[in-house]
C-alpha positions in Angstrom: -33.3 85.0 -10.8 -36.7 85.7 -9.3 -38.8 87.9 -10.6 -39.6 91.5 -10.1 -43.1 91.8 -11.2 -46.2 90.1 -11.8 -49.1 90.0 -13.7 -52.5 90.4 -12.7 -53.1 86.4 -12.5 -49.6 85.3 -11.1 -50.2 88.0 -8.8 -53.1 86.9 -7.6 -52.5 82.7 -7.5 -49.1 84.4 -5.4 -51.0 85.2 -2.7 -54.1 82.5 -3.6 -56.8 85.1 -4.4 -58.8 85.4 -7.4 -58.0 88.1 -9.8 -61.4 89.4 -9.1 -60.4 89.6 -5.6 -56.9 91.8 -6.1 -58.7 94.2 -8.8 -61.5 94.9 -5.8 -58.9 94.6 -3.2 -57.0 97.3 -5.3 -59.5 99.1 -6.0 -60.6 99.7 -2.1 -56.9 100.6 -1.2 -56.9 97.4 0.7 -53.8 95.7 -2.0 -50.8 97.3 -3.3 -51.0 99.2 -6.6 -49.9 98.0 -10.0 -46.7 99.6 -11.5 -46.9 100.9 -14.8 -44.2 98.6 -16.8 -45.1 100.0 -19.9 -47.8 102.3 -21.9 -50.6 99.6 -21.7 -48.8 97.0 -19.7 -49.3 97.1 -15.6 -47.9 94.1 -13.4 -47.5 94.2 -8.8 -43.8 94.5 -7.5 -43.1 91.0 -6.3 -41.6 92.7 -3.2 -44.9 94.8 -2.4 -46.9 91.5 -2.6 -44.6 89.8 0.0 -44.6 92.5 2.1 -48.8 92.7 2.0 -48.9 89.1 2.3 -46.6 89.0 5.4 -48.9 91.6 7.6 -52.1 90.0 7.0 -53.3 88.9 10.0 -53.1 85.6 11.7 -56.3 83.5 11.2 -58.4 82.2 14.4 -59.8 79.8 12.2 -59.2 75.9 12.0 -57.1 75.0 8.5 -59.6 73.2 6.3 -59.8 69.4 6.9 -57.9 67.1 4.6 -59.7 66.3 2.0 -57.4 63.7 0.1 -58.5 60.4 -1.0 -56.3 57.5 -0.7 -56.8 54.7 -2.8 -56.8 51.0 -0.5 
């Protein structure tokens, strides 16, 4: 079964930011909000994140050249 919720780290290596990133993110309105799960305990509706992550927009940038070593 996949998950509902995420913590603050899965949450952020789901959508490959730093958990600095989603708190600031968050924090500007610009990310989904946590859910409170329980009195101290916070974590992102996996659904929400899929949802933010599908209408980012498309990049006009070039992917990042391989980097991989090969060994001859």
């Amino acid at each position: 079964m996949k998950p509902l919720y995420l913590e603050l780290d899965a949450a952020a290596q789901a959508v490959a930011l730093a958990p600095t990133t989603v708190q600031r993110l968050v924090r500007s309105g610009e990310f989904p909000q946590p859910r409170q799960l329980s009195g101290r305990r916070v974590g992102w509706l996996v659904r929400e994140l899929e949802e933010w992550a599908e209408a980012r927009p498309v990049s006009s940038l070039p992917p990042p050249e391989n980097t991989s070593r090969r060994a001859h």
